[in-house]
C-alpha positions as CSV (number, residue, x, y, z in Angstrom):
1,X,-36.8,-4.4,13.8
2,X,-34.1,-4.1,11.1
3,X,-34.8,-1.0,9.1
4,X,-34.5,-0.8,5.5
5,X,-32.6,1.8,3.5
6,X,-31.5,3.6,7.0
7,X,-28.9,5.7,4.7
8,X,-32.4,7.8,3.7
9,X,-33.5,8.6,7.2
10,X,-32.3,10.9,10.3
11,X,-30.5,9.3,12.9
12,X,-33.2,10.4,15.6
13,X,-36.2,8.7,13.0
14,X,-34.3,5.5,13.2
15,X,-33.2,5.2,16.9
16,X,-36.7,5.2,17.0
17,X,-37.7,2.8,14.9
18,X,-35.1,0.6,16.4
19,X,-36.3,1.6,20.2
20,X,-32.7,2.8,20.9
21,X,-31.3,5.7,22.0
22,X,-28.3,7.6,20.5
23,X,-26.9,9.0,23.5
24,X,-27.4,5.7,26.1
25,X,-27.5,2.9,23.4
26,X,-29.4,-0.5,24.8
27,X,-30.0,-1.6,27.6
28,X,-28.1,-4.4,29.2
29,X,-31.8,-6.8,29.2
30,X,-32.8,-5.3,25.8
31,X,-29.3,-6.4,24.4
32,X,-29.9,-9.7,25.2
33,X,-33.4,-10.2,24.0
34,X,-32.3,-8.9,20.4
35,X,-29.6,-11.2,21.0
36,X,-32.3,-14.3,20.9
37,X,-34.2,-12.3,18.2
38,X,-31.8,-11.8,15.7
39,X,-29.1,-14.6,16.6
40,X,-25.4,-13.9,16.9
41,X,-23.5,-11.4,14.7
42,X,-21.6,-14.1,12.4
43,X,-21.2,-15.0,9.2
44,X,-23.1,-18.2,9.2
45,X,-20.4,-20.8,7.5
46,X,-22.0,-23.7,5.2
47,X,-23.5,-26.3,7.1
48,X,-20.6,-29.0,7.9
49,X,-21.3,-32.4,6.8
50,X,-20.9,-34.9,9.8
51,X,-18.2,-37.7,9.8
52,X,-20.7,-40.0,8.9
53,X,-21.9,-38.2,5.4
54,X,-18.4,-37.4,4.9
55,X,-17.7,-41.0,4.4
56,X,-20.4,-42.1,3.0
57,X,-20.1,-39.4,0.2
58,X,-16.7,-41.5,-1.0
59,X,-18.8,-44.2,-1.3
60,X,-21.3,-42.4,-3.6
61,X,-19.7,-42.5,-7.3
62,X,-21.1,-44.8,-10.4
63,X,-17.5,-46.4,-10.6
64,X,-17.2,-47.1,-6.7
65,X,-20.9,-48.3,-6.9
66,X,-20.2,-50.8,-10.2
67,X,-17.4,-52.1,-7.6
68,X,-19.8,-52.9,-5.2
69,X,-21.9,-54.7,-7.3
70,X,-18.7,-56.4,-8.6
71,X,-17.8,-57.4,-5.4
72,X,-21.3,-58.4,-4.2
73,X,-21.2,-60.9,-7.5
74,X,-18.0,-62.3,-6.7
75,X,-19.0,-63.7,-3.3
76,X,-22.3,-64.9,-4.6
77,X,-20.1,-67.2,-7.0
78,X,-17.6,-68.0,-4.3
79,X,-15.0,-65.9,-5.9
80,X,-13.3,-65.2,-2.6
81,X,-9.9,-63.9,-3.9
82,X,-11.8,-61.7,-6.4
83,X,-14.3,-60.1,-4.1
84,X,-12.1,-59.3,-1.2
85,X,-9.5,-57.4,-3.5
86,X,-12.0,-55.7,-5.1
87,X,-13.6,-54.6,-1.9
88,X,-10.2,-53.8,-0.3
89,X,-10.1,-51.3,-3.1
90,X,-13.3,-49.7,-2.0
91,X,-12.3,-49.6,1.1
92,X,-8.6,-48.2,0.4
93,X,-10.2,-45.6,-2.2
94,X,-12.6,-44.8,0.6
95,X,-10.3,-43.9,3.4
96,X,-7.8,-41.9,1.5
97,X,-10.2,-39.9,-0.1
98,X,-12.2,-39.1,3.9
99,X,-8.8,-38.8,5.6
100,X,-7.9,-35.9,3.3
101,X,-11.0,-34.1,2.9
102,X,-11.6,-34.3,7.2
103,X,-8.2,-32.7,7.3
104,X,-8.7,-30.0,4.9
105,X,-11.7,-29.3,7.0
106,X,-10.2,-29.5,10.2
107,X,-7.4,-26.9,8.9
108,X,-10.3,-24.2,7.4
109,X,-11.8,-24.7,11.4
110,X,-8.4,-24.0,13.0
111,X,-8.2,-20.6,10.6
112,X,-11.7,-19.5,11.7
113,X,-11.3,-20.0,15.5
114,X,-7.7,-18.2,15.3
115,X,-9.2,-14.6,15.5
116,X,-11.4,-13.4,18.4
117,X,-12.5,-9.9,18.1
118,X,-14.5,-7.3,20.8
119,X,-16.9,-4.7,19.4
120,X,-16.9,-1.4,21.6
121,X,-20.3,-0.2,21.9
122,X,-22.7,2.3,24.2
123,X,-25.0,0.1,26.2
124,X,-26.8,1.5,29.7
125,X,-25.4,5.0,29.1
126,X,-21.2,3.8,28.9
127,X,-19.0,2.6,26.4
128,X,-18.7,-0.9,26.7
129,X,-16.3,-3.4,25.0
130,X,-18.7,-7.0,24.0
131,X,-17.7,-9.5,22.1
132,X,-18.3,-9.1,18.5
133,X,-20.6,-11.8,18.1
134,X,-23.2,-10.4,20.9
135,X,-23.5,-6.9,18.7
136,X,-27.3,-6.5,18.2
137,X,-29.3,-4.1,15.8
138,X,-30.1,-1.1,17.9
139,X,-26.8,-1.2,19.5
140,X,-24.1,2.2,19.0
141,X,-21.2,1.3,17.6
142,X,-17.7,3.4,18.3
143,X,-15.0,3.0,16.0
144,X,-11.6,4.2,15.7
145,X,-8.4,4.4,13.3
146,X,-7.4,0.7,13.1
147,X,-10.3,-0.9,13.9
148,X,-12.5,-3.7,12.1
149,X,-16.1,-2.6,11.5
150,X,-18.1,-5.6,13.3
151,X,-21.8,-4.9,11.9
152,X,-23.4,-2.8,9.4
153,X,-24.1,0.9,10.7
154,X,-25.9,4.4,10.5
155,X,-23.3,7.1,11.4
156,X,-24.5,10.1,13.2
157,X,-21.4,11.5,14.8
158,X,-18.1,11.4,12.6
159,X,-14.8,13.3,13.2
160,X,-12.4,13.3,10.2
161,X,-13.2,9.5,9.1
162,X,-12.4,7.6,6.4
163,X,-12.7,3.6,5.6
164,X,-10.6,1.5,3.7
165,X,-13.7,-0.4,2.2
166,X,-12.0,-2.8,-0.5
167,X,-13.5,-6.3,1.0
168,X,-16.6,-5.2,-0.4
169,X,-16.1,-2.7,-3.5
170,X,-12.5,-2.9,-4.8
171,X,-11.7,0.3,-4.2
172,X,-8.7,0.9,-2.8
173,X,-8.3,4.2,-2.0
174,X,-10.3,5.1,1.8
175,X,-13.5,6.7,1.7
176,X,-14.9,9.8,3.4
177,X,-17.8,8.9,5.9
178,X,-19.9,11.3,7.0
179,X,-23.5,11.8,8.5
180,X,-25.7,13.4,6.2
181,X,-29.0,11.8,5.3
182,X,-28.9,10.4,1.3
183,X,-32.2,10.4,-0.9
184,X,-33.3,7.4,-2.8
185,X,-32.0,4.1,-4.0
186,X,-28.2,4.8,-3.8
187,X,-25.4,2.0,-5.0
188,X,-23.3,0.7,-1.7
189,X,-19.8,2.5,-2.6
190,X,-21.8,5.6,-2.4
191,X,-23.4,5.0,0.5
192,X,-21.2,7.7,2.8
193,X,-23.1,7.7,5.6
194,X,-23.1,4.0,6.3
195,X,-20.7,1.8,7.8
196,X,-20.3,-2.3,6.9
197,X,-19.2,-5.3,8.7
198,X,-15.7,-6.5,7.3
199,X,-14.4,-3.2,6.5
200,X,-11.7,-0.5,8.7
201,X,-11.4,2.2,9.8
202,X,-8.2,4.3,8.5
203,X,-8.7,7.7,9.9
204,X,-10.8,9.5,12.4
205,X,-13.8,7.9,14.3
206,X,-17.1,8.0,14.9
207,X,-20.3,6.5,16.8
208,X,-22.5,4.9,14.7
209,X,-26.2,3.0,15.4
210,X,-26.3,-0.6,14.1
211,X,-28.4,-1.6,11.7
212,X,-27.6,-5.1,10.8
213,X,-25.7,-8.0,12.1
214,X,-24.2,-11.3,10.8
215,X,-26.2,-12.5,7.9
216,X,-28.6,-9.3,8.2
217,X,-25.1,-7.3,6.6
218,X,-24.2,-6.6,3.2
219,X,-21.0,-9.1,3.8
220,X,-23.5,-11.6,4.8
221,X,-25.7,-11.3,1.8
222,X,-22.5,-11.7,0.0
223,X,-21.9,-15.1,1.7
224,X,-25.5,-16.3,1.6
225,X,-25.3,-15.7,-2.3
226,X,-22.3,-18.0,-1.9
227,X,-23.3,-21.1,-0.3
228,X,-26.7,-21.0,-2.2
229,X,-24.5,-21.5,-5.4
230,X,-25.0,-25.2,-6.9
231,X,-21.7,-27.0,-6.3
232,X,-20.9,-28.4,-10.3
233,X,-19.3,-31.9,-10.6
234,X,-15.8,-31.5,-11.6
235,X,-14.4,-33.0,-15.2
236,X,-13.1,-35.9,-13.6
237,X,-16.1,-36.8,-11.9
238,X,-18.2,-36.3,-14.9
239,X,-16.1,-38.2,-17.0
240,X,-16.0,-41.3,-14.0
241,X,-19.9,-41.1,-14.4
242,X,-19.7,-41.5,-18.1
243,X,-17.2,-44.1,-18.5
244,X,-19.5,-45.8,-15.4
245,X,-22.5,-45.6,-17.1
246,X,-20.9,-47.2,-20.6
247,X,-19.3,-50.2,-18.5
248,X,-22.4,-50.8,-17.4
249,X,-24.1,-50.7,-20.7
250,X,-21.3,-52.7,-22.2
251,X,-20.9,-55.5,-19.3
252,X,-24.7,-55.9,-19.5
253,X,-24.5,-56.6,-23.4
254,X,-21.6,-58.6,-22.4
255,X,-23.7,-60.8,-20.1
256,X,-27.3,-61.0,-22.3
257,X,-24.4,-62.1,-25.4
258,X,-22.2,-64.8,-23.6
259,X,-25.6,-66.2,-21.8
260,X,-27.9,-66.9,-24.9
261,X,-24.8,-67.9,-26.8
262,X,-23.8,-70.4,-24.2
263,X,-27.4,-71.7,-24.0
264,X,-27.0,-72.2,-28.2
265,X,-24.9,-73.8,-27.5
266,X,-26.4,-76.6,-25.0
267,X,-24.5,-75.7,-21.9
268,X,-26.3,-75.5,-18.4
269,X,-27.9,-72.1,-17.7
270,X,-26.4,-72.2,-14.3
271,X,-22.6,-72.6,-15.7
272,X,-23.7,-70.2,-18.3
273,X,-24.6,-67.2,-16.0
274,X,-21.6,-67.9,-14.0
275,X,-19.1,-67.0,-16.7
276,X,-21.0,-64.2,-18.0
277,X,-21.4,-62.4,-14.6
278,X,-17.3,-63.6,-14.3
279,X,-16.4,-62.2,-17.6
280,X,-18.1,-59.0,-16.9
281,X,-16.2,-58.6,-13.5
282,X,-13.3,-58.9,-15.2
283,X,-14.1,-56.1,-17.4
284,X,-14.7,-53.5,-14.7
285,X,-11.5,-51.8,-14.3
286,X,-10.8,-52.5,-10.2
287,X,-7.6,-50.0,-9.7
288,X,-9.3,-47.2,-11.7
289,X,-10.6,-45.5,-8.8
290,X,-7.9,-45.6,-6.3
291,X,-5.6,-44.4,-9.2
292,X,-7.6,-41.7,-9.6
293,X,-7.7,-41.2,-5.9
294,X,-4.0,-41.6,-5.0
295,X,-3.0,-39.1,-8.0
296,X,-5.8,-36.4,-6.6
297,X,-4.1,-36.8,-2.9
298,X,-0.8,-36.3,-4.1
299,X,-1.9,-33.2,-5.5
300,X,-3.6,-32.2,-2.6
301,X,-0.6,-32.2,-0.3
302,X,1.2,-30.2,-2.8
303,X,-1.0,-27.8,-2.8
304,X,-1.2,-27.7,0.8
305,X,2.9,-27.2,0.6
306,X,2.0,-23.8,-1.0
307,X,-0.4,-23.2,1.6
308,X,-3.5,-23.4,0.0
309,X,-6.1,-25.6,1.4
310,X,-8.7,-27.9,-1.0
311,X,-11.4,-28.6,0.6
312,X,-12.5,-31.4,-1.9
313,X,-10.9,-34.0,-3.4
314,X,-12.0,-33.6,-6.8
315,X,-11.7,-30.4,-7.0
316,X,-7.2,-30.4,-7.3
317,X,-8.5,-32.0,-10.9
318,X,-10.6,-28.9,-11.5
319,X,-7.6,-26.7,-11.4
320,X,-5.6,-28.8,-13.2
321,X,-8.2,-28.7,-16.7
322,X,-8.9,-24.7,-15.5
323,X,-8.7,-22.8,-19.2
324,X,-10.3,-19.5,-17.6
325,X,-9.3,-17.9,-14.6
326,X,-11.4,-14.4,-12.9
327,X,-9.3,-12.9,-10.5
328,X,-9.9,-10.2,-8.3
329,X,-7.6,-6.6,-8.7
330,X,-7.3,-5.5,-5.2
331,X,-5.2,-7.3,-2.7
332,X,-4.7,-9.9,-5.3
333,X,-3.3,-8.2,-8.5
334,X,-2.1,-5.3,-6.3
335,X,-0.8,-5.0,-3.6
336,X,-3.9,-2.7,-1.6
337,X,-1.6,0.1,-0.6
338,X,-1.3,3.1,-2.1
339,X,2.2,4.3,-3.5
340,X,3.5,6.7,-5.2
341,X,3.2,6.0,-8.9
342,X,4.4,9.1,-11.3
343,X,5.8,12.2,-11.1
344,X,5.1,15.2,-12.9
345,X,7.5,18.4,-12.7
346,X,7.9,21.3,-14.9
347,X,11.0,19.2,-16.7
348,X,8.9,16.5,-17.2
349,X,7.3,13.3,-16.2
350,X,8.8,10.2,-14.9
351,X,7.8,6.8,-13.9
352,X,8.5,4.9,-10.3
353,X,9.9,1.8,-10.7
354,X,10.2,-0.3,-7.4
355,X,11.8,-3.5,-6.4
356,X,11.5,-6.3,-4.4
357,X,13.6,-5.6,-1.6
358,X,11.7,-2.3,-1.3
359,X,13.7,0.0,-3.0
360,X,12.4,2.8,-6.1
361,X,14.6,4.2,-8.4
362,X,13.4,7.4,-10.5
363,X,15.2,8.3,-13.2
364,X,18.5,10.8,-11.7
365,X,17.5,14.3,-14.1
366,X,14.3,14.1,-12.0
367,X,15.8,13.1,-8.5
368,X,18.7,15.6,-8.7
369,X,15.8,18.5,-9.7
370,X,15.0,21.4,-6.9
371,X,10.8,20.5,-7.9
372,X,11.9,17.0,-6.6
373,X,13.9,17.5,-3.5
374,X,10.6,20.3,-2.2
375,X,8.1,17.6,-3.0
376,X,9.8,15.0,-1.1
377,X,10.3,17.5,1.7
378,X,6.6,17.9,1.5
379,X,5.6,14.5,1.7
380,X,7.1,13.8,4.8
381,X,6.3,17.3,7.2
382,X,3.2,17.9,5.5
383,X,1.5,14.8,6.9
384,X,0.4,13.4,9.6
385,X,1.2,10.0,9.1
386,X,3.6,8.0,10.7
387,X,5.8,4.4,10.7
388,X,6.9,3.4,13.6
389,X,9.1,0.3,14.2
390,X,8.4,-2.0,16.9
391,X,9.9,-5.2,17.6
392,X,11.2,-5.6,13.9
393,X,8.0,-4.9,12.7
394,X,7.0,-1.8,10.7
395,X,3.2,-0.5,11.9
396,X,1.9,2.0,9.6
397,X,0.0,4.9,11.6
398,X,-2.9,7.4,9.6
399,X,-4.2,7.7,6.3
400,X,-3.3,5.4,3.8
401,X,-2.3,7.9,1.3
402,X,0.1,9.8,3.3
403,X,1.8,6.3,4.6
404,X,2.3,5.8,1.0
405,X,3.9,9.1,1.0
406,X,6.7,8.7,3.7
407,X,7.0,4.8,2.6
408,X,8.3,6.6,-1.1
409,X,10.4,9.3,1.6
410,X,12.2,6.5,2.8
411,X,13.1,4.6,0.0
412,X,14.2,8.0,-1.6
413,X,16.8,8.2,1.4
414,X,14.6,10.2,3.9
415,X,15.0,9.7,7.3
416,X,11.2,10.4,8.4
417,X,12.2,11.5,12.0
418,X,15.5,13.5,11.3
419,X,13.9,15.6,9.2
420,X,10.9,15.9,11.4
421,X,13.6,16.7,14.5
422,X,15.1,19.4,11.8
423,X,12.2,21.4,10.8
424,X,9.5,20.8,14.0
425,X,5.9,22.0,12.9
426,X,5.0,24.9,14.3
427,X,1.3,25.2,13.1
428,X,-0.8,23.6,10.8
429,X,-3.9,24.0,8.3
430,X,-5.9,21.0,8.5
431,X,-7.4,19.3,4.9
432,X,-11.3,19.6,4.8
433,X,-13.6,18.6,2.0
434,X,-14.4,22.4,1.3
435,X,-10.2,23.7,1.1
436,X,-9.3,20.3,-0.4
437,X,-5.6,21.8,0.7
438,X,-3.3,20.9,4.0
439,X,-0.4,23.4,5.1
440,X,2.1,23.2,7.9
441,X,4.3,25.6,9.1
442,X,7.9,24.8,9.9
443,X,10.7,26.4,11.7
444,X,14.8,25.7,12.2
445,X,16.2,28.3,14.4
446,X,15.7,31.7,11.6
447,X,14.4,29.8,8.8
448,X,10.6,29.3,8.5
449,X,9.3,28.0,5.6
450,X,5.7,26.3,4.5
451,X,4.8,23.4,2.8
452,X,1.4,22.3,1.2
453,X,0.0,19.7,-0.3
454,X,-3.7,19.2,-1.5
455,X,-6.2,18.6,-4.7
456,X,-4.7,20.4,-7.9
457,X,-6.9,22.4,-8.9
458,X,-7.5,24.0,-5.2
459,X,-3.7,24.6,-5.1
460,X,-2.9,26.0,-8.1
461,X,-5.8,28.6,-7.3
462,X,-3.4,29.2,-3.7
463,X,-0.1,29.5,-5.9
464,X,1.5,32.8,-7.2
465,X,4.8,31.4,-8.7
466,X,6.1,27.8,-10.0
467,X,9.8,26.4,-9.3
468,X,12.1,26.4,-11.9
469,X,15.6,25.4,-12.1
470,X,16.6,29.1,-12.0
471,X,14.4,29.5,-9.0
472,X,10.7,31.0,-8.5
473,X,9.3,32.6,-11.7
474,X,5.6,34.2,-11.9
475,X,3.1,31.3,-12.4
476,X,0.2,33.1,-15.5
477,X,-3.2,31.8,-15.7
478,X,-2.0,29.7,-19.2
479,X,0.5,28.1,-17.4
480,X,-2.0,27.1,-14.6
481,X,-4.8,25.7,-17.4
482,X,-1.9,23.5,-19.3
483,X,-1.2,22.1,-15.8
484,X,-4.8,21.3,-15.3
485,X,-4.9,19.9,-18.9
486,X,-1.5,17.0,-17.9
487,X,-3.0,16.0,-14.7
488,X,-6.5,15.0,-16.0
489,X,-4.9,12.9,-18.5
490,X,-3.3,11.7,-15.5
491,X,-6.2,11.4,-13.8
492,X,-8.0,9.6,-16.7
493,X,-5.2,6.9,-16.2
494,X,-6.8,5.9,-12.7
495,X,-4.1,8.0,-10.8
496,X,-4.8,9.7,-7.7
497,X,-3.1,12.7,-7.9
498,X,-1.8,15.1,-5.0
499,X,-0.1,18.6,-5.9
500,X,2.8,20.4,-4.1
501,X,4.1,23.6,-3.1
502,X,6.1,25.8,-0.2
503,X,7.1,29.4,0.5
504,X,9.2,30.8,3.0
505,X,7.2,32.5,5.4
506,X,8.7,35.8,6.8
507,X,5.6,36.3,8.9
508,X,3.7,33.5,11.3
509,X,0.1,35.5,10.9
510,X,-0.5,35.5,7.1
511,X,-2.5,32.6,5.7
512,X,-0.1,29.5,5.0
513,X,-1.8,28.9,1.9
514,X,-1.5,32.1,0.1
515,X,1.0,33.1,-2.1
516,X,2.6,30.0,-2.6
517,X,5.5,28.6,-5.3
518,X,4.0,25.6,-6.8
519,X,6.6,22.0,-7.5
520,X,4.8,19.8,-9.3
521,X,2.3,16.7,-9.0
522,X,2.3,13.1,-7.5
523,X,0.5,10.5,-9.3
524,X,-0.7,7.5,-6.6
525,X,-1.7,4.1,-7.2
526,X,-2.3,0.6,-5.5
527,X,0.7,-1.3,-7.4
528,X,0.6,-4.3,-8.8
529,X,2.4,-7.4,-6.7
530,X,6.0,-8.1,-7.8
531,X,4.9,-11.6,-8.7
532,X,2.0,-11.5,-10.4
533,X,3.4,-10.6,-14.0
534,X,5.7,-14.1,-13.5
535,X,2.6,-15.6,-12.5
536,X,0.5,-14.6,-15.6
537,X,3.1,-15.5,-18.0
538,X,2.8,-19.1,-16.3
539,X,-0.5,-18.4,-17.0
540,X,-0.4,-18.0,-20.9
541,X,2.1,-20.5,-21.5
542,X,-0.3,-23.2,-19.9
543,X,-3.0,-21.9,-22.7
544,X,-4.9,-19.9,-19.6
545,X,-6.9,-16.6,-20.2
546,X,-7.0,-14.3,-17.0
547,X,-9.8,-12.2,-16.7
548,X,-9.7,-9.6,-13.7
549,X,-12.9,-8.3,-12.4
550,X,-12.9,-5.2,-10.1
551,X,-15.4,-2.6,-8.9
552,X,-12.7,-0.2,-9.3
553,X,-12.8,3.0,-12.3
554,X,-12.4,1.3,-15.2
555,X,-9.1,3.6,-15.5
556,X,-7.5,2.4,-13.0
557,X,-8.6,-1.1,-13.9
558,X,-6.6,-0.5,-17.6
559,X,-3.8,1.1,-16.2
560,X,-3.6,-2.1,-13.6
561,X,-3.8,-4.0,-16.7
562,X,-1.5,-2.4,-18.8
563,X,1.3,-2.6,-15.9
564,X,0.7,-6.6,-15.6
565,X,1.1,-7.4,-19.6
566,X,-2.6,-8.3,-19.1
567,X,-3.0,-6.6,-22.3
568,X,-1.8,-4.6,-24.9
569,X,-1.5,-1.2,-25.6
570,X,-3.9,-1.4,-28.2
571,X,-6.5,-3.4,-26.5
572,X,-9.6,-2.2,-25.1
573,X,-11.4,-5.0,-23.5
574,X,-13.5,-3.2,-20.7
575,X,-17.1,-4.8,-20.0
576,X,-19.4,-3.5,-17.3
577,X,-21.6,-5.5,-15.4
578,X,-24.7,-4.5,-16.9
579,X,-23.1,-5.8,-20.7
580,X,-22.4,-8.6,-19.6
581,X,-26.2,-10.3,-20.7
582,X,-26.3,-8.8,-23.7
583,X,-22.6,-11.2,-24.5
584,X,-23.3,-13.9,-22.8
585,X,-26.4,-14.2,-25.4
586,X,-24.0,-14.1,-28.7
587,X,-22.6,-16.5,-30.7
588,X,-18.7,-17.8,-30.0
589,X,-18.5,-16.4,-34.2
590,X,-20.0,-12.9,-33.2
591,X,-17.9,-12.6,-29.7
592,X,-14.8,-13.6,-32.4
593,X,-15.8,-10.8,-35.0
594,X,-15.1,-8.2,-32.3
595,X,-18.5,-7.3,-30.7
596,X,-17.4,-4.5,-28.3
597,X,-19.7,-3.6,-25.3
């Protein structure tokens, strides 16, 4: 069985449940009966219509159907010429319109097939490495730094982990897993002890028991949600139906008209009926649909020169009208990596600026500054991150935050492994959730010196003196609280903050983080993309509003905003999800008179 709400029960209670055991996993046989049971662990894609339907769909359109009846008239009358060139423009219309939907769909086929990943897992006792799709509920997972989570999962053994979970909740920044059992109803991004399909692994690892697979996972609720959505006719095609419907209206007046006149008028029904039904042909408007058609395909393949993929025909027109855009923030407005943002020293506070061929530039009072030269120092031996480059390629190794941390190093001139060579660490304090504070201990030949980095409010506790200019001077409790004061405006800005300090360490057995001269604070955020701001500016001059929706602190969500020119200084457009019924049920005059949520 799949168990519901496993974050609220012990490990051992739900192995149980689940008739699997912790320590040996499944059994090979058991494995594949949950296998039939359950089905494969995949995201099930919408159903694929079949060449057939596919072409038959281009047929099913009001104005391709009035042809048809067109056509149909014209050979009843012996109109040769006119019915075969109307129904070569069915059939022209037709085949355009299949050929470049079937490729579209043949492309999104290639992408899914491109990627095939294995799922290590505890089956008969040993680890085990299955293909992802053959994960089962009841199986134990193991996961590691760089790996992609495969299923949904109850942890019960985790060493130092964190996830990067922003497929699902927009947050950028890795979260902390751990074991513990949660009580009640508890919203997904706080769900610490769980682990979901889609998501990776950025630090540590753990073994974890799976409790749902392919559709049975929060990414697959996501997706069933999805394709259960009702697929809207686009403007085009509403306004083909309606001009449709009013040629038929007006060709059928047309007809009933020019018949009973002609019979008025003493002519033969027979010649009678033949004009009308040739008059009203001649009304229909033949080249109106492969117009259409030809102008959407060019479209198409323009898109398709920008690498993006339309799966429908009719839909290059949607874009084309589109007045609203919602965009996702992370990975889409940003970048989803976490750099270094602002910097706040005793002298002041400054603001990175970085450019497109990687480089940042900070303003020169605060990169010629002592405060500055120690943080930077910090950020690179203090960490236990590393880049390594590998067949031109850079691969980023560890946390998230502290990658961020040497990437800023490096554009700042720092040669990661140089100074690494120069001051080898010697010991090391690790960060825990109860210290909040990493040290590492440093010599070079005579010189030994210590560098820390950690939460602010843990550090400052840890710190005896602050760097000035002039060198170390005593660091009073006032000095300490006004600190405390800057960073939580920081902090309210949507920054992740990390403070800084060192000491010179005359003796190897005293505490490393005791006693320590304090530098100054790093403000970290996931930055917007280069080209975005270009991008929304294309935006507004086309008369487009940009909405971004995020499940990110509304903090960093204004700050985001604030960076792109989304908004103004001055504005404070923030809506939650549960305000958004209460506006969708107002008037367009009360949303204008500046109804706030």
């Amino acid at each position: 069985m799949i168990a519901q709400q496993p974050y609220t029960k012990d490990t051992a209670v739900l192995a149980a449940e689940m008739h699997s055991e912790v320590q040996r996993g499944l059994s090979g046989e058991e494995a594949e009966k949950l296998l039939v049971q359950y089905g494969q662990n995949t995201i099930q894609s919408e159903k694929q219509k079949s060449i057939g339907a596919m072409l038959l769909q281009q047929f099913m359109s009001p104005m391709v159907l009035l042809l048809v009846v067109a056509a149909g008239l014209s050979f009843l009358f012996k109109e040769w010429l006119d019915g075969t060139a109307i129904l070569a423009v069915i059939i022209i219309n037709a085949l355009i319109g299949f050929y470049m939907e079937h490729q579209a769909n043949r492309s999104m086929n290639a992408l899914k097939h491109m990627v095939s990943l294995s799922a290590k897992v505890i089956r008969d006792g040993s680890l085990q490495e299955v293909p992802s799709e053959n994960v089962v509920p009841g199986d134990v997972l193991y996961v590691e730094a760089g790996d992609m989570i495969l299923a949904d999962a109850r942890i019960f053994n985790a060493t130092q982990l964190e996830v990067d979970e922003s497929a699902l909740t927009g947050e950028s920044l890795p979260v902390a897993k751990n074991g513990a059992v949660l009580a009640g109803e508890v919203p997904l991004a706080e769900r610490v002890n769980m682990l979901f399909k889609g998501t990776f692994v950025t630090k540590g690892n753990a073994y974890a028991l799976v409790t749902g697979t392919g559709m049975g996972t929060e990414l697959g609720k996501i997706a069933s949600m999805v394709q259960q959505a009702k697929q809207a006719a686009t403007p085009l095609e509403k306004k083909l139906e309606q001009l449709s419907k009013k040629l038929i209206w007006i060709t059928v007046g047309l007809v009933i008209v020019i018949f009973f006149a002609g019979l008025a008028q003493g002519a033969e029904w027979v010649k009678v009926l033949e004009v009308s039904i040739a008059l009203a042909v001649a009304a229909i408007p033949e080249g109106l649909p492969i117009v259409a058609t030809l102008a959407l395909a060019q479209g198409m393949l323009r898109m398709a020169r920008h690498n993006v993929i339309v799966k429908r025909l009719a839909a290059v027109e949607t874009l084309g009208g589109t007045n609203v855009i919602c965009t996702d923030k992370t990975g889409t407005l940003t970048q989803n990596i976490i750099s270094v943002s602002t910097i706040l020293i005793p002298s002041g506070r400054a603001e990175v600026m970085y450019y497109p061929d990687g480089t940042v530039a900070v303003p020169k009072e605060v990169q010629n500054s002592v405060n500055f030269q120690k943080i930077v120092d910090a950020a690179v031996l203090c960490n236990t991150a590393n880049l390594e480059l590998k067949n031109n390629v850079l691969r980023e190794v560890g946390d998230p935050l502290e990658v961020g941390l040497l990437k800023f190093s490096t554009a700042e001139g720092k040669d990661i492994h140089q100074v690494r060579e120069q001051f080898p660490k010697t010991r090391e304090e690790a960060f825990t959730s109860e210290t909040k504070v990493m040290a590492t201990l440093h010599e070079n030949g005579s010189t030994s010196i210590v560098f820390a980095k950690g939460a602010v409010e843990e550090l400052l506790l840890k710190c005896t003196w602050i760097l000035q200019e002039g060198g170390p001077q005593d660091f009073s409790d006032s000095q300490k609280a006004a600190w405390i004061a800057q960073t939580e405006q920081l902090a309210s800005e949507g920054l992740r903050l990390l403070a800084f300090a060192y000491k010179e360490a005359p003796s190897l057995q005293e505490s490393l983080t005791q006693g320590l001269v304090f530098t100054g604070v790093l403000g970290l955020l996931d930055p917007p993309r280069l080209e975005v701001s270009a991008a929304l500016d294309e935006c507004k001059s086309a008369g487009i509003k940009v909405i971004m929706i995020t499940g990110d602190h509304p903090a960093t969500a204004r700050n985001i905003a604030l960076k792109l020119g989304l908004i103004g200084k001055n504005e404070l457009p923030i809506m939650h999800g549960k305000d958004m019924k209460d506006y969708a049920g107002l008037t367009n005059q009360d949303k204008k008179g500046g109804w706030k949520p």
